[in-house]
SEZADREN-45027 format. One record per residue: x, y, z of N, C-alpha, C, O in turn. Coordinates in steps of 0.05 Angstrom, whole numbers, padded with zeros to 5 digits, always signed. Example, Ala and Ser with C-alpha at 12.3 -4.5 7.8 and 13.67 -1.06 7.14 Angstrom:
2
+00264-00114+00156+00246-00090+00156+00264-00066+00156+00285-00066+00169;+00257-00045+00142+00273-00021+00143+00258+00001+00157+00268+00023+00161;
This chain:
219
-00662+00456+00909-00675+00444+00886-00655+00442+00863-00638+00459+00860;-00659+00420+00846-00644+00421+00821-00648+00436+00801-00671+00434+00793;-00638+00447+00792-00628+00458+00765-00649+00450+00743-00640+00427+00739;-00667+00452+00728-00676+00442+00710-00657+00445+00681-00649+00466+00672;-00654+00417+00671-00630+00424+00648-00648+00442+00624-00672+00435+00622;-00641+00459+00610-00658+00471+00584-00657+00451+00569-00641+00433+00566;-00685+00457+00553-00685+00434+00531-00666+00438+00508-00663+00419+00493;-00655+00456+00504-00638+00466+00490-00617+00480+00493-00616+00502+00504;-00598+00466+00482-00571+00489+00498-00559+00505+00478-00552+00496+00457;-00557+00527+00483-00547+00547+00473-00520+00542+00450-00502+00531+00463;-00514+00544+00428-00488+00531+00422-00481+00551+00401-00500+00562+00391;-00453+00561+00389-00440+00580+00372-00452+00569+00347-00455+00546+00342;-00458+00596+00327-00463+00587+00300-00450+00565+00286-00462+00548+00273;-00426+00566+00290-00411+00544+00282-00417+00512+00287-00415+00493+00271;-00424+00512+00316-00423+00492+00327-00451+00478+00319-00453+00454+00319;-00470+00492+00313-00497+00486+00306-00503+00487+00279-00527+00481+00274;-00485+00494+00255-00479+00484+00231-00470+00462+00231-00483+00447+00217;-00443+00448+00247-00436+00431+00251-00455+00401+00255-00458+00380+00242;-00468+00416+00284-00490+00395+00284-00508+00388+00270-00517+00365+00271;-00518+00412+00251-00535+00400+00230-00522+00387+00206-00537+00372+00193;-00500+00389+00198-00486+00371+00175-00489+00343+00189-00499+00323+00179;-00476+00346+00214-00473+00309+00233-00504+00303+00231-00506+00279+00227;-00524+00312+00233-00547+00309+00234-00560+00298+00203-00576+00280+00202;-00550+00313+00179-00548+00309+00164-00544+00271+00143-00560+00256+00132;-00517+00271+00148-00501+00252+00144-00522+00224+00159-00532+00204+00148;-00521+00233+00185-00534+00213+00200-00561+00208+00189-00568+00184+00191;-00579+00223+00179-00601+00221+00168-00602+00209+00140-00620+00193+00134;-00581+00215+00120-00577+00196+00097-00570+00167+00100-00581+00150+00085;-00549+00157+00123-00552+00133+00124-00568+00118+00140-00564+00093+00139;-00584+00127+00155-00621+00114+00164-00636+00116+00141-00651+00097+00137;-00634+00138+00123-00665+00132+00104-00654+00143+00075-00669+00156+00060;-00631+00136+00071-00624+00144+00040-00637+00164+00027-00640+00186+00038;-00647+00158+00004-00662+00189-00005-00677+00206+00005-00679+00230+00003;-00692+00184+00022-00712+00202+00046-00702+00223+00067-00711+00243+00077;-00680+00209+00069-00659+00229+00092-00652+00251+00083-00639+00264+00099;-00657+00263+00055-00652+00282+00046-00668+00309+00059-00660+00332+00061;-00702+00297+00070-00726+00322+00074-00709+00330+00102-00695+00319+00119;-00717+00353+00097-00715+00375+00123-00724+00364+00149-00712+00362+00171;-00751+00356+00141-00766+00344+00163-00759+00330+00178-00766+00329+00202;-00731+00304+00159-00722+00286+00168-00696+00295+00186-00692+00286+00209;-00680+00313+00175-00654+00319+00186-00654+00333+00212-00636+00333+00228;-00687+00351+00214-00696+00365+00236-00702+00349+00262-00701+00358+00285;-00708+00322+00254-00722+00302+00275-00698+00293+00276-00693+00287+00299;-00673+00288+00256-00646+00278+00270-00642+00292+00292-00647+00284+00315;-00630+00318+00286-00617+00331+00295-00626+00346+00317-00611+00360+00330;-00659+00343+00322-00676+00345+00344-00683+00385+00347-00693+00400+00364;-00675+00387+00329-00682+00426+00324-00707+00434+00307-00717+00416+00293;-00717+00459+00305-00742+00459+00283-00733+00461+00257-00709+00464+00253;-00751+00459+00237-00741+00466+00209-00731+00490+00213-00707+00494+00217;-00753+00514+00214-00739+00549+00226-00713+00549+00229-00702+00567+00215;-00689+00527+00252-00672+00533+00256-00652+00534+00229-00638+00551+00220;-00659+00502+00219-00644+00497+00194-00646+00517+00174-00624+00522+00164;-00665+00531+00165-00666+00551+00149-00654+00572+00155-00649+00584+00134;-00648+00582+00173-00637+00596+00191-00607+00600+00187-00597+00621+00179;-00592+00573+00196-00562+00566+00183-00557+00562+00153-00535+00565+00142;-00577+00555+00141-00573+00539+00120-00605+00546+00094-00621+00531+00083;-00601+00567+00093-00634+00585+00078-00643+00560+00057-00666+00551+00056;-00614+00549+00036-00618+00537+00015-00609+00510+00028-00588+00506+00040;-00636+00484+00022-00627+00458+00026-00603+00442+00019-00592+00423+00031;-00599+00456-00004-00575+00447-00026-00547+00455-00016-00527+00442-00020;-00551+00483-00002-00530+00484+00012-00516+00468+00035-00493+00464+00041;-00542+00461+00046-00531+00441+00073-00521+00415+00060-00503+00404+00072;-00530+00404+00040-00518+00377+00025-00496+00384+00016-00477+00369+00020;-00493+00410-00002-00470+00405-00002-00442+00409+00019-00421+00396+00016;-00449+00432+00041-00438+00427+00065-00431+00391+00075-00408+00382+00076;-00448+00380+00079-00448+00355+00085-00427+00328+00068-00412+00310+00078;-00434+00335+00040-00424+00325+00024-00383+00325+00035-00367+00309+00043;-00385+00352+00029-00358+00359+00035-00347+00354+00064-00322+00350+00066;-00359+00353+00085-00351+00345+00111-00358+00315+00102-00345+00302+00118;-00367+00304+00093-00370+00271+00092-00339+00265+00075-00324+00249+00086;-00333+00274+00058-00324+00266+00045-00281+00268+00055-00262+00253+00051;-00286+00296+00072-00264+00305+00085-00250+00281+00107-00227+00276+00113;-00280+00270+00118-00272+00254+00146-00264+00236+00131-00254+00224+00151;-00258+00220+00112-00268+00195+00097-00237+00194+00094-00222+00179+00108;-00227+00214+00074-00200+00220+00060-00178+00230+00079-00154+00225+00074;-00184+00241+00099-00173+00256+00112-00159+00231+00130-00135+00230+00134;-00176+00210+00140-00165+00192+00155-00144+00176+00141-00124+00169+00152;-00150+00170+00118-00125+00162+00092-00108+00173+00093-00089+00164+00105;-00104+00200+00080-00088+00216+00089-00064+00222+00104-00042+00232+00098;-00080+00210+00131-00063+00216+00157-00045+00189+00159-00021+00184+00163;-00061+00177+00156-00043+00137+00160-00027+00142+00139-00004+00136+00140;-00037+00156+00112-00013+00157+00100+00010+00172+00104+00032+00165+00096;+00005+00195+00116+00033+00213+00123+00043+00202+00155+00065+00208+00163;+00027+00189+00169+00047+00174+00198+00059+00157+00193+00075+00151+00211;+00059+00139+00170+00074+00113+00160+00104+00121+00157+00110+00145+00155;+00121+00103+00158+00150+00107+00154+00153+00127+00126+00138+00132+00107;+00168+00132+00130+00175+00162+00109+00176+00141+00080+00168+00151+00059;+00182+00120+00081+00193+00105+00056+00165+00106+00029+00141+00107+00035;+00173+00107+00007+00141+00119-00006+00131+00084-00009+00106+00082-00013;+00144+00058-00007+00125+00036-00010+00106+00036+00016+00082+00032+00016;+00121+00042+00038+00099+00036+00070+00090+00061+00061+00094+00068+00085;+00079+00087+00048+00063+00105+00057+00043+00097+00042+00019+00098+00049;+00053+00083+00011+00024+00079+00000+00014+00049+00015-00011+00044+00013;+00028+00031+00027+00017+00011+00039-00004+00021+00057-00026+00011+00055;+00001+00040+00076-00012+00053+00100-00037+00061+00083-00059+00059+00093;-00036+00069+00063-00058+00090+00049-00073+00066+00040-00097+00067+00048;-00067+00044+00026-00089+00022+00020-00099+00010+00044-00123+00009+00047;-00083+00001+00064-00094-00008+00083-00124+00003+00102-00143-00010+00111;-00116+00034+00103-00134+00055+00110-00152+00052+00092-00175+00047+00100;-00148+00053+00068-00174+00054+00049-00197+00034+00050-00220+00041+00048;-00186+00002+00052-00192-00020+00059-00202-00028+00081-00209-00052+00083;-00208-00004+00111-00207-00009+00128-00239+00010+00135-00251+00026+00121;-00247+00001+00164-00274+00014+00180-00255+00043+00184-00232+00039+00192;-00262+00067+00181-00296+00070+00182-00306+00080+00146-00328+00090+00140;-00280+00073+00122-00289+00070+00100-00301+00054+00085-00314+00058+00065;-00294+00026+00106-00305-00007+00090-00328+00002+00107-00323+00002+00131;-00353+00010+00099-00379-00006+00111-00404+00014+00095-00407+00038+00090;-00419-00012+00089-00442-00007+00078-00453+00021+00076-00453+00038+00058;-00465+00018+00111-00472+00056+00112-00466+00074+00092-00480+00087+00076;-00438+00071+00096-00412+00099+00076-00434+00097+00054-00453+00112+00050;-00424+00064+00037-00448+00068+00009-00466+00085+00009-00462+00106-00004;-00487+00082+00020-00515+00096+00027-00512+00123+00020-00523+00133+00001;-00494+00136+00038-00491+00159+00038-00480+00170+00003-00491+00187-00011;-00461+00157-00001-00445+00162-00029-00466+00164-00050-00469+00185-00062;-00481+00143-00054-00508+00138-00069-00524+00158-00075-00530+00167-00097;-00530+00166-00053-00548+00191-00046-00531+00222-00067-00542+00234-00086;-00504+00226-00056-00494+00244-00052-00490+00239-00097-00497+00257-00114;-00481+00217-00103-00475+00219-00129-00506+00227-00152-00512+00239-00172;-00518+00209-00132-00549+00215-00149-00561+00241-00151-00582+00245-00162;-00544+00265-00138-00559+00290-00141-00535+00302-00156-00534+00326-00156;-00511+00289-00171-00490+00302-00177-00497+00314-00209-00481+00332-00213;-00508+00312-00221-00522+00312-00244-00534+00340-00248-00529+00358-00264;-00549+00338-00230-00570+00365-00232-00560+00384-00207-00574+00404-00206;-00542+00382-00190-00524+00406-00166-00508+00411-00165-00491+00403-00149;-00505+00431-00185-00486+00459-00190-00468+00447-00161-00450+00432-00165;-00475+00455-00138-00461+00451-00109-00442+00426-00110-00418+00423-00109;-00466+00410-00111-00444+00378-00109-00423+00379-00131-00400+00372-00132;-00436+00388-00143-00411+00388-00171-00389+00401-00166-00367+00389-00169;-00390+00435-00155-00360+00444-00148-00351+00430-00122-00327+00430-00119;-00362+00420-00107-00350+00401-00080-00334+00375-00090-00313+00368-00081;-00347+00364-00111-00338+00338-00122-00309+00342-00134-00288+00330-00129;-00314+00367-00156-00288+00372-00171-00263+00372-00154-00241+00361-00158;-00273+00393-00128-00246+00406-00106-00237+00380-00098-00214+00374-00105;-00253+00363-00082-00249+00343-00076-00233+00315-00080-00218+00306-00062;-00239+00302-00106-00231+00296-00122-00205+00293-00133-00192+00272-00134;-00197+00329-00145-00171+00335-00147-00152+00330-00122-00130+00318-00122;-00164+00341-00101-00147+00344-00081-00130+00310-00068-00110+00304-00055;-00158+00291-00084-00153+00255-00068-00129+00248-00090-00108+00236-00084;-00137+00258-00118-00112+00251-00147-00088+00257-00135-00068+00245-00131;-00094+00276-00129-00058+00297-00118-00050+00281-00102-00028+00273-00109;-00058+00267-00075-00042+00257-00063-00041+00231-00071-00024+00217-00059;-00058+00218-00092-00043+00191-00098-00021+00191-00112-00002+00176-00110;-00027+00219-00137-00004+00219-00150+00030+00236-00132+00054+00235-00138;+00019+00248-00113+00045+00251-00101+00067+00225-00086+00091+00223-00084;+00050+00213-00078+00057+00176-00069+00066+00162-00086+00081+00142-00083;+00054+00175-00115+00071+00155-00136+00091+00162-00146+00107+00145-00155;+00097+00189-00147+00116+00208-00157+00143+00198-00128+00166+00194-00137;+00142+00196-00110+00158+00196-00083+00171+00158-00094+00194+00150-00095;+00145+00145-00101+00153+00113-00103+00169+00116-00129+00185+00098-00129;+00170+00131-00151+00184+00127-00180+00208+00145-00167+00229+00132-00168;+00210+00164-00157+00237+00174-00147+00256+00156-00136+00280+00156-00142;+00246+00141-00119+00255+00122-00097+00262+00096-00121+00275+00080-00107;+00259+00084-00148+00263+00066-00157+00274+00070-00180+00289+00055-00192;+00264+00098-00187+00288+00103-00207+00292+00090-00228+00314+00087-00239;+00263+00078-00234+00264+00052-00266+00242+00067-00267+00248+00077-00289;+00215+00080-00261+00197+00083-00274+00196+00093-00292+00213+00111-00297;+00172+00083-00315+00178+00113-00342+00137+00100-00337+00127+00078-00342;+00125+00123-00329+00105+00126-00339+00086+00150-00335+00098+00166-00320;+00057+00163-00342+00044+00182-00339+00036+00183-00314+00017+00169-00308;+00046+00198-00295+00040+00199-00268+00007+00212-00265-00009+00206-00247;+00003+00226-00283-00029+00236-00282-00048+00208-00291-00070+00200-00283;-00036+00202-00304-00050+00173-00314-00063+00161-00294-00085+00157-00285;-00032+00153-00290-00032+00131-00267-00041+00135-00235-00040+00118-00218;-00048+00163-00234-00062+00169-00199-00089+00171-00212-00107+00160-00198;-00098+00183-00237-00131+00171-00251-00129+00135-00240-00144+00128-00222;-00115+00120-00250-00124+00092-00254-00117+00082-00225-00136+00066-00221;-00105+00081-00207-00106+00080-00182-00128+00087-00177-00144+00070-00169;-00135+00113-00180-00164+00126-00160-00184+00100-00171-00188+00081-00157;-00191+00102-00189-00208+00093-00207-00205+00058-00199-00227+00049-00191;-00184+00040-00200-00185+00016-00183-00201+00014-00150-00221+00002-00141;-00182+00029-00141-00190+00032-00113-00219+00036-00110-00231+00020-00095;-00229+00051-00120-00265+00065-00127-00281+00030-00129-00303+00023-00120;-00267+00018-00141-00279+00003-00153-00286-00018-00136-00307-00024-00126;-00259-00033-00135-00259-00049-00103-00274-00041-00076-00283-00057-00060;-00275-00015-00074-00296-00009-00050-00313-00014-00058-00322-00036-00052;-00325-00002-00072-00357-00010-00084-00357-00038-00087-00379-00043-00077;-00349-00058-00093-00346-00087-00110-00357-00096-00069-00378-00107-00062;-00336-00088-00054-00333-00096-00034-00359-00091-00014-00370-00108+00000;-00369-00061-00016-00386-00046-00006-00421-00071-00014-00437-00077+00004;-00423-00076-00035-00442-00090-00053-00448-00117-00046-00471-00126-00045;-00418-00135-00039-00424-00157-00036-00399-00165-00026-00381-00173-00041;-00395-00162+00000-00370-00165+00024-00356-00190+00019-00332-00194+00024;-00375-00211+00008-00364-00241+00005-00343-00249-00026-00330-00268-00033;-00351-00223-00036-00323-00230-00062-00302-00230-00058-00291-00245-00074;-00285-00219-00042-00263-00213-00033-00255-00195-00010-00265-00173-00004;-00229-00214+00007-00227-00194+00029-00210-00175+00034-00190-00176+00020;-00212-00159+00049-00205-00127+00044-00162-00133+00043-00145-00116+00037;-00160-00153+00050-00137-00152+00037-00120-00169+00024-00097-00176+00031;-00136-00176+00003-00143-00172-00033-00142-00163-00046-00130-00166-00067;-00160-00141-00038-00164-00107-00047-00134-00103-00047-00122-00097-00068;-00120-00106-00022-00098-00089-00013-00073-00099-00031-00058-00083-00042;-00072-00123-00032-00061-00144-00060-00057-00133-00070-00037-00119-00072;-00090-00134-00088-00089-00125-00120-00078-00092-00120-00064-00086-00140;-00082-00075-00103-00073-00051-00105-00044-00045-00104-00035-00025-00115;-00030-00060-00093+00003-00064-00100+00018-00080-00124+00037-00076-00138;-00001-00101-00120+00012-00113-00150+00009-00092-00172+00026-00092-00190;-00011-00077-00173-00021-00057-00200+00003-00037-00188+00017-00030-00206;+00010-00030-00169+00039-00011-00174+00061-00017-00178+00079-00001-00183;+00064-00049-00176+00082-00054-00183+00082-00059-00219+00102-00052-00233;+00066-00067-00226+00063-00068-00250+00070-00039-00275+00069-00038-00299;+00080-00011-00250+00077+00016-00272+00106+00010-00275+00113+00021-00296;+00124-00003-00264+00152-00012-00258+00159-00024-00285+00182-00028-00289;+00142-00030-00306+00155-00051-00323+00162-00034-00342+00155-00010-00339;+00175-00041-00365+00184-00021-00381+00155-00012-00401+00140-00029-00411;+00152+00013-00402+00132+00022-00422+00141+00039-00441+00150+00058-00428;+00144+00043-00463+00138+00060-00481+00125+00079-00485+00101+00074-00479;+00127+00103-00494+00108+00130-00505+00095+00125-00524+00075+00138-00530;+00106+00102-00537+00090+00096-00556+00068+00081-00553+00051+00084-00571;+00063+00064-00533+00041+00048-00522+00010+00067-00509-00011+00059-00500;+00022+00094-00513+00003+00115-00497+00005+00138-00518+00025+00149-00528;-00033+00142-00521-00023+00148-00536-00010+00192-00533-00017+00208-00516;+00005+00195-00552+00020+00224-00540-00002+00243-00537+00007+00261-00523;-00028+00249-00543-00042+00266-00528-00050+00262-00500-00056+00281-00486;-00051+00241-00492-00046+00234-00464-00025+00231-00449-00024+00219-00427;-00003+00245-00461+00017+00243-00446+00022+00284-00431+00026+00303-00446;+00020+00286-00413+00033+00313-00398+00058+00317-00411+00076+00302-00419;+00053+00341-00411+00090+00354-00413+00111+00352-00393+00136+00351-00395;+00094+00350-00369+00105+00348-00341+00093+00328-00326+00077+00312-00335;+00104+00329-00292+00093+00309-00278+00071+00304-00284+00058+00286-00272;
């Protein structure tokens, strides 16, 4: 006789935290705010509420677990295209717009999820220290790409903190622009406008054009 499979397989704490974040995630972009209830993430993820409470006592904790693994896979794939690209710092940030511009960051879904995740940023303590870590950590590597491209050209004169704020902050924008209504422009457009704007830190600027409380002492 066969084996009857268990309805449930046994799996390491880890691995069943895991699944309930993927369970998670997956449940915000089927039902946006609604994907938030327990009820819902339990019927994702096919376990009882009990279990979830179990890994995860505080709801807020699993979002923001989630948040941060959503947000890890997203950047992390950037990231990587950007450090396998030719060592040269124009192809690393090319690699890094391209990636940015690209599935599995270009698509609707993502929105959904982001929506969700920003709309509780207000009132959760949680999302809030996830956002900050986060965040910093995406600045740093734009501004280390830019710091590598002004080394390599050796004309730049500008606020490198600035200018990985206004990068981030472009880029943000164009996804969303893109995310909203796919038919304004195509993703490499985006990719365009995101090089022409570095080429543009290239031109001569002044300290005086900025003003000196915004200027760092350092990088």
């Amino acid at each position: 006789m066969t084996a009857r499979k268990p309805r449930f397989e046994r799996q390491l704490p880890q691995e069943r935290r895991q699944a309930l974040i993927d369970a998670t995630i997956e449940s915000l972009k089927r039902y946006g705010h609604e994907g938030l209830s327990v009820r819902r993430i339990s019927a994702q993820a096919g376990v009882s509420i009990g279990l979830i409470n179990h890994h995860f006592p505080k709801k807020e904790a699993l979002i923001a677990q989630a948040y941060r693994h959503f947000n890890s896979e997203l950047v992390g794939g950037v990231r990587a295209a950007a450090l396998q690209a030719p060592a040269a710092a124009r192809a690393r940030l090319r690699a890094f717009f391209k990636a940015t511009f690209s599935p599995p960051n270009l698509d609707r879904d993502v929105l959904t999820v982001w929506v969700v995740f920003w709309s509780l940023y207000r009132h959760s303590p949680e999302i809030q220290k996830v956002h900050g870590e986060t965040y910093r950590e995406h600045v740093d590597l734009v501004r280390t790409m830019l710091a590598d491209l002004a080394a390599e050209a050796g004309k730049f004169r500008f606020s490198l903190r600035l200018a990985a704020i206004g990068l981030t902050a472009m880029i943000d924008g164009l996804w969303l622009e893109w995310c909203l209504d796919p038919g304004n422009f195509r993703p490499a457009e985006a990719i365009a406008l995101c090089e022409s704007w570095v080429d543009s830190l290239g031109s001569e600027v002044t300290q005086a054009e900025v003003p000196a409380e915004a200027l760092p002492a350092s990088r």
